[in-house]
C-alpha positions in Angstrom: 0.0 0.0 0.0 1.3 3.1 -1.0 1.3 6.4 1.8 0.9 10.2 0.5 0.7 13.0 2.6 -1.5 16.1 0.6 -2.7 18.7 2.1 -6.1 19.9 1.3 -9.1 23.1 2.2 -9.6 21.1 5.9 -6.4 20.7 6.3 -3.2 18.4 6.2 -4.6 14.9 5.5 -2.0 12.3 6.3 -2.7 9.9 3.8 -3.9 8.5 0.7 -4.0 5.1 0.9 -5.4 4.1 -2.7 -7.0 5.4 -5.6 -9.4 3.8 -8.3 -12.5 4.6 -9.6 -15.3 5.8 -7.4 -19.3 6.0 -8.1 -21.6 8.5 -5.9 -24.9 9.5 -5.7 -25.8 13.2 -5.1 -28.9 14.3 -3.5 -31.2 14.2 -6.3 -30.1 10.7 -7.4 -27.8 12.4 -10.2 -24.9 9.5 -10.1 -20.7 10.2 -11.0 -18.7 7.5 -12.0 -15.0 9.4 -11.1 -12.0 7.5 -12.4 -9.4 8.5 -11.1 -10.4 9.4 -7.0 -8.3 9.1 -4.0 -8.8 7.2 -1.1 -7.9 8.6 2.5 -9.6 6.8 5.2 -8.9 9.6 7.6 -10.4 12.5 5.5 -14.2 13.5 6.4 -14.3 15.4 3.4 -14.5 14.7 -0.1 -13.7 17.3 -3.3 -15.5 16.8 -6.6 -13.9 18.8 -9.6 -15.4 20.9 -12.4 -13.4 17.9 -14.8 -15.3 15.2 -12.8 -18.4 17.0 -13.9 -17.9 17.6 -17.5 -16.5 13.7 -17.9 -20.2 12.6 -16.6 -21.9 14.9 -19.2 -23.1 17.8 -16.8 -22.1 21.6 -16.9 -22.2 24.3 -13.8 -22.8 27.8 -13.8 -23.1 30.6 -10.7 -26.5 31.7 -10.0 -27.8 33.8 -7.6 -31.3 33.8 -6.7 -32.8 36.5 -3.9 -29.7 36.8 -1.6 -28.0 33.1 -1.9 -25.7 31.7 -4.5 -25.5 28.0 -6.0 -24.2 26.1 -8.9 -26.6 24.3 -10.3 -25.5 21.2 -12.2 -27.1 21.3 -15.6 -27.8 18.7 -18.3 -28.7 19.0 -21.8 -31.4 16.3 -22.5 -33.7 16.2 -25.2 -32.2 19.8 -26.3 -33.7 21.4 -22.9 -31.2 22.2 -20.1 -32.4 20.4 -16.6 -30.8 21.6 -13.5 -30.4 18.5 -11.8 -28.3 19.6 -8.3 -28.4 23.0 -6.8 -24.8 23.2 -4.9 -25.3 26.1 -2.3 -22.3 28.5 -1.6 -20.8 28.5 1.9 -19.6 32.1 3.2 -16.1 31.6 2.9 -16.9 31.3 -1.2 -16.9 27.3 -1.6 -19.9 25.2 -2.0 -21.3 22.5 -0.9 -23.9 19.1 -1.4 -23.9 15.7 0.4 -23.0 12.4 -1.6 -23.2 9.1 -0.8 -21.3 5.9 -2.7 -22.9 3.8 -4.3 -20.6 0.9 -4.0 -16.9 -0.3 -1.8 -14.1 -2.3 -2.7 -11.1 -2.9 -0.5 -8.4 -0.2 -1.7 -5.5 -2.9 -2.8 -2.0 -1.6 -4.1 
């Protein structure tokens, strides 16, 4: 198993303990296969890029609406745009959603 310290917006993670391809499930069910995701058993956090995004087909934009701020993740189906996750914006200028996997595997070197 192979050990990489990286430091990240929380902090200094100490490791990353694997990497591989990861699925998750964002609030409203839109699903992410990312290829390439790290594995850090000690990190509460996870970061999902703009290039993780585009690979799955979906596009973000800033909106604001009344006083608060989101990216909604968009799709193009059927030549109509769908917003299909509203990612809200956190004071300090990063945003935010929950996600859940959708399935584990034992991280192996």
């Amino acid at each position: 198993m192979f050990c990489t310290y990286v430091h990240t917006i929380s902090g200094s993670s100490n490791l990353i303990e694997g990497s591989g391809r990861a699925y998750i499930v964002l609030p409203n069910g839109t699903k992410f296969c990312i290829d390439n995701a790290l594995f850090s058993s000690q990190s509460r956090r996870n970061l999902l890029s703009f290039k993780d995004i585009r690979r799955n087909g979906c596009h973000i934009e800033t909106i604001n609406e009344g006083k608060k701020e989101h990216l909604p993740i968009t799709k193009i189906i059927s030549m109509q745009k769908l917003v299909l996750e509203k990612l809200y914006a956190l004071s300090f200028g990063l945003y935010y959603t929950e996600m859940r996997t959708i399935e584990s595997h034992v991280v192996m070197h």
